[in-house]
ROVEXVEX-183209 format. One line per 2 residues: number of its first residue (from 1); their letters; for each residue x, y, z of N, C-alpha, C, O. Coordinates in steps of 0.05 Angstrom, whole numbers, plus 5000, padded with zeros to 4 digits. Layout:
BEGIN
NUM) a) X/Y/Z/X/Y/Z/X/Y/Z/X/Y/Z; ...;
***
This chain:
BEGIN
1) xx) 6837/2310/9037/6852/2301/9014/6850/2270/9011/6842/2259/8991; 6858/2258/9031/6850/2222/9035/6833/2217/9021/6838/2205/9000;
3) xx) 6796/2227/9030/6774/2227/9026/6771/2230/8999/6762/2210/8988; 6777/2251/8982/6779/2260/8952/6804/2234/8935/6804/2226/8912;
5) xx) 6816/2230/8951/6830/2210/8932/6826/2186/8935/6822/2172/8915; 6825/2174/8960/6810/2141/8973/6783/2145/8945/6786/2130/8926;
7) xx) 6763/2160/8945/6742/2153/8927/6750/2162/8904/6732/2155/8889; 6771/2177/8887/6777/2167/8859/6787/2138/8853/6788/2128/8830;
9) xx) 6796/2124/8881/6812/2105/8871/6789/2085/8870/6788/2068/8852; 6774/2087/8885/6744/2069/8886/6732/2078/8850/6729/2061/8833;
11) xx) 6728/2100/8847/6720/2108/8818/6730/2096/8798/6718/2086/8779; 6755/2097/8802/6775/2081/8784/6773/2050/8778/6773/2037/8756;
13) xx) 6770/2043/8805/6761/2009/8800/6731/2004/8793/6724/1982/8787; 6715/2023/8794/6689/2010/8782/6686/2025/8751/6665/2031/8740;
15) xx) 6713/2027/8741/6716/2041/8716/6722/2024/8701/6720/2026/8676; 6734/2000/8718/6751/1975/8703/6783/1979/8710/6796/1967/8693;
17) xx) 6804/1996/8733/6816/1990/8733/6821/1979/8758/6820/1990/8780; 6827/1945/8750/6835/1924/8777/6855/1929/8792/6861/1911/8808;
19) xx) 6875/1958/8791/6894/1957/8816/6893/1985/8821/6915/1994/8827; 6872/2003/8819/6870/2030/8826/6878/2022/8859/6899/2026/8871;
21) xx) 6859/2013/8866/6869/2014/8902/6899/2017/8904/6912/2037/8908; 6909/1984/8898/6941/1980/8897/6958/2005/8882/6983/2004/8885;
23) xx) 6949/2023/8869/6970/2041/8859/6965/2070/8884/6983/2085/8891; 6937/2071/8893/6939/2094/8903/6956/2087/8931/6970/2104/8940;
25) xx) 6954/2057/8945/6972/2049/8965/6999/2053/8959/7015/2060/8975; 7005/2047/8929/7039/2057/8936/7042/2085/8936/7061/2095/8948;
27) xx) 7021/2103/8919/7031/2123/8917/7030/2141/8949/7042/2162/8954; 7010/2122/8970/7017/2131/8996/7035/2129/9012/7037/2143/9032;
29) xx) 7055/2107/9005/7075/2090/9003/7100/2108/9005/7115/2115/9023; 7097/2115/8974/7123/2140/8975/7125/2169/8991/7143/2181/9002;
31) xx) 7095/2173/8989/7093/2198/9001/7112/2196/9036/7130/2210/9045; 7102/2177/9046/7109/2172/9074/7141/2168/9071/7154/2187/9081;
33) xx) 7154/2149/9060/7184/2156/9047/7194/2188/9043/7217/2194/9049; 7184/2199/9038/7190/2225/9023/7184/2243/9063/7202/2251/9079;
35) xx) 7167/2244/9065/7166/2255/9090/7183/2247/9111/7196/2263/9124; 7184/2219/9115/7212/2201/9140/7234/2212/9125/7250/2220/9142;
37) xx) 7244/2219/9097/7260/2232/9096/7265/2258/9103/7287/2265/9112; 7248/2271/9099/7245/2301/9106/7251/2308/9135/7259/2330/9142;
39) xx) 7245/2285/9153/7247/2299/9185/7269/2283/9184/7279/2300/9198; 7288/2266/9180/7312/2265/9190/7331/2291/9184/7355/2294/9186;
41) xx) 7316/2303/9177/7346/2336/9166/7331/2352/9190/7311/2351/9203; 7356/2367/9185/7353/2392/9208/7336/2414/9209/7343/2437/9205;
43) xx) 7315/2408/9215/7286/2417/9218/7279/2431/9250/7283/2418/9271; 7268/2459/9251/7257/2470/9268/7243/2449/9285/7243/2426/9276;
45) xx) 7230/2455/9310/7220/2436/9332/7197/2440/9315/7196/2422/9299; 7177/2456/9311/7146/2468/9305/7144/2453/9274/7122/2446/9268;
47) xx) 7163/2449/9257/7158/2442/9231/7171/2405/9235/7168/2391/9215; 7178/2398/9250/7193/2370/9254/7165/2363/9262/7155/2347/9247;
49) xx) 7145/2373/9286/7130/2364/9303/7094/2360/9276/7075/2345/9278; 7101/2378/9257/7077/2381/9247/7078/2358/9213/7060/2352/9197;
51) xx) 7107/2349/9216/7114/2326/9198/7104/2306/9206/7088/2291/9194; 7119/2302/9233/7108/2276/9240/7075/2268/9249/7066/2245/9250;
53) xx) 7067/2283/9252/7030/2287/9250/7020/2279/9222/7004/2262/9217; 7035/2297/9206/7024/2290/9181/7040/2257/9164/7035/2249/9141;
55) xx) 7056/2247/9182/7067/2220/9174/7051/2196/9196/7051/2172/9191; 7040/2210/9220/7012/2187/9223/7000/2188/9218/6991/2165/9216;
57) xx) 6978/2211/9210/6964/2205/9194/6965/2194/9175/6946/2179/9171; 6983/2194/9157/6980/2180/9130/6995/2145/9135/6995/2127/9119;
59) xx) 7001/2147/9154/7005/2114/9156/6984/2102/9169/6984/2079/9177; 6967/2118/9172/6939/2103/9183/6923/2100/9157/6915/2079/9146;
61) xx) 6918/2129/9147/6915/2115/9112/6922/2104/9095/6911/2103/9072; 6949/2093/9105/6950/2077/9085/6953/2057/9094/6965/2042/9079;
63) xx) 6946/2043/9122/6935/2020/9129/6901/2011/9115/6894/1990/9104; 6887/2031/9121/6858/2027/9116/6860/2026/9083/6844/2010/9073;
65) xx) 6878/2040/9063/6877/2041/9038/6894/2003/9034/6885/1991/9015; 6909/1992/9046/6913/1967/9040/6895/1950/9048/6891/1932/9031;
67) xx) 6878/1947/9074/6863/1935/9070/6837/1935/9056/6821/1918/9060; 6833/1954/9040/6811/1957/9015/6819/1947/8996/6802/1940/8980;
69) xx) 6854/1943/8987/6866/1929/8962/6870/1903/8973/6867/1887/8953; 6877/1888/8996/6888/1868/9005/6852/1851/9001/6849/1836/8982;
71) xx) 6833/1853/9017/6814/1846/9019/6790/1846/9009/6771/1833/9015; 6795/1871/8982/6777/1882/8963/6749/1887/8975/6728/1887/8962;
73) xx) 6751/1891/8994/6716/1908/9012/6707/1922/9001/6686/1927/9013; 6709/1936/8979/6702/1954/8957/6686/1941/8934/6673/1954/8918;
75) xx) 6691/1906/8935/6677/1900/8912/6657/1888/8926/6645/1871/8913; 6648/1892/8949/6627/1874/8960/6598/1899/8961/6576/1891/8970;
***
């Protein structure tokens, strides 16, 4: 899913829009909000454990997705 959306957002900027990167970073932004919310409630061990997997991963993408908007390595 990263993969399919990281390169619309690349699509997007060689479409002419100058903050595709920066919008798909917030929209990874919230997602991770929305999940840190989700495991503070009272959640099984097996579904708490498979949140927080899926909340590092996506804070690792959305490290690598800021530095493609922060440093624009995409236009080089």
């Amino acid at each position: 899913m990263w993969t399919e959306e990281t390169a619309r957002a690349f699509d997007e900027h060689e479409g002419g829009s100058e903050t595709a990167m920066k919008d798909y970073y917030n929209m990874i932004v919230i997602r991770i909000q929305h999940l840190i919310e989700r495991v503070r409630t009272d959640l099984g061990g097996d579904l708490r454990v498979k949140i927080i997997t899926v909340i590092t991963i996506d804070v690792h993408s959305r490290d690598v997705v800021d530095k493609f908007a922060m440093t624009k390595m995409y236009d080089q």
